[in-house]
N, C-alpha and C positions, 0 to 999 in steps of 0.2 A: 504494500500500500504506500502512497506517494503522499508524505506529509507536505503539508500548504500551509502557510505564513496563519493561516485563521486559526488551525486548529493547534498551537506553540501553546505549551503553558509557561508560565515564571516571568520573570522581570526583566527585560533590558540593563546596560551597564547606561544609558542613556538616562533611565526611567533613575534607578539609583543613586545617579548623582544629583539630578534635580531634584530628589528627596529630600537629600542629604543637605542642598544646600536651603532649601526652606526652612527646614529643623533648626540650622544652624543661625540663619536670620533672625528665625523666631527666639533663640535663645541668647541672642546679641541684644535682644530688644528686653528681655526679661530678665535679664541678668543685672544689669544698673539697676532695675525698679527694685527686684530683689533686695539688694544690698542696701537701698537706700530707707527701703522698711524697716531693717533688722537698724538702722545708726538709730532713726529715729525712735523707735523701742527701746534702743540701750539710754538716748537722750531722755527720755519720759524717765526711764528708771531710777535714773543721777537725779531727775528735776524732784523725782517723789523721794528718793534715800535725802538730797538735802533737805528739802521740808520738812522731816521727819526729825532727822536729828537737830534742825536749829528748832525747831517746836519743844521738842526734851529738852535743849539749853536752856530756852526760855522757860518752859514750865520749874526746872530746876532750881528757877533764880526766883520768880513768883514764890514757892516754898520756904524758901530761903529768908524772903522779905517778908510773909508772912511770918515762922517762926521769929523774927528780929521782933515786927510790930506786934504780937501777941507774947512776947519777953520767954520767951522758948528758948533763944540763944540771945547771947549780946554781942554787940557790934562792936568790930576787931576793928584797926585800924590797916588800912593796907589789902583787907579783904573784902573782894568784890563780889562774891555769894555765886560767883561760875563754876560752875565743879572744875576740879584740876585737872580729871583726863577726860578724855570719852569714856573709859570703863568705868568711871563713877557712875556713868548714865545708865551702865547696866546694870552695875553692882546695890546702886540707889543708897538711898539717906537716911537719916531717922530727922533730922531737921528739929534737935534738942527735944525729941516726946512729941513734936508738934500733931504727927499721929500715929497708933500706936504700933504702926510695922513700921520694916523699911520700905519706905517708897520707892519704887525702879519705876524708870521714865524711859528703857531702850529695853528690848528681849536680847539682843544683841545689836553690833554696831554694824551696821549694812555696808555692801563692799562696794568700792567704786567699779562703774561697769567698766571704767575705761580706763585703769589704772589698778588692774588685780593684784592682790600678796600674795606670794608664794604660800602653796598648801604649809596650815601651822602658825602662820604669822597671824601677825591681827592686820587687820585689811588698815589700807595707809587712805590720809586723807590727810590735809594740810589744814592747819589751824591757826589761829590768833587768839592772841587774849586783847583780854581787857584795854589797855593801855599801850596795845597796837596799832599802827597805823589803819585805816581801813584796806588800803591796798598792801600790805605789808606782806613779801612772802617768807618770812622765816616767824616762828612762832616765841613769844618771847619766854614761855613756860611759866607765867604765873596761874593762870588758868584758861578754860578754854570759851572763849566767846564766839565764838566762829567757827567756821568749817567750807572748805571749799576742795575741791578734785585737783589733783598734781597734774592732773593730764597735759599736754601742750597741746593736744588737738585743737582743729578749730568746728566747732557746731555747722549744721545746714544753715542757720541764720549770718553765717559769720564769722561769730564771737569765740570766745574761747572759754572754754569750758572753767578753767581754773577761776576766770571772771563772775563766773553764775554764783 
């Protein structure tokens, strides 16, 4: 019997490459948007981890100023009522009896998405105290008033993350 061009099964070396190169357009096109999903999820991440812990500095120091004005403790001189590390925010206070546990203001201290510690360490963040510059990037270690990402990256906006 005399095969004829109609009755061929299977695919051209012609048919395959024009597949191939569809696939590969289509995944030129999707591969930025991809990437660009995943910055912005890690950006939302950092934007919700700093809220979180500068809301625990502040609650921290609201306690603080409560115990003072309700004479729970007395006012040091030199002492600005910001815990002195981040782990204080996990480990929490008793704030002189003010109530009758210790109060924790962190479960733990969340890690930067764009600036990770090696497994074991305590996740790194850059800090300021009190009587820091606002822009200041070394910490002066009286306590910690601030907190901002080590990262040098720059955001989809721009800016640089260390800036937020």
């Amino acid at each position: 019997m005399k095969v004829t061009p109609l009755n061929r099964r299977g695919i051209s070396l012609i048919e395959l490459i024009v597949t191939l190169i569809i696939l590969s357009i289509l995944a030129a096109l999707i591969l930025p948007s991809a990437q660009m999903t995943m910055k912005r999820a890690r950006e939302l991440e950092l934007r919700r981890d700093l809220r979180i812990m500068r809301t625990a500095i502040d609650d921290y120091k609201k306690n603080y100023d409560q115990a003072i004005i309700e004479k729970k403790l007395f006012l040091v001189i030199n002492e600005s009522g910001y815990p002195k590390t981040l782990q204080e925010l996990v480990e929490g206070g008793e704030f002189g009896g003010l109530t009758n546990y210790k109060k924790k203001f962190l479960r733990k201290i969340p890690v930067d998405p764009f600036n990770h510690a090696q497994p074991g360490e305590e996740p790194k963040w850059g800090l300021r105290s009190y009587v820091d510059q606002p822009d200041s990037s070394s910490w002066g270690g009286e306590d910690v008033y601030d907190v901002y990402s080590l990262s040098g990256e720059t955001a989809i906006d721009g800016t640089k993350y260390k800036d937020w």
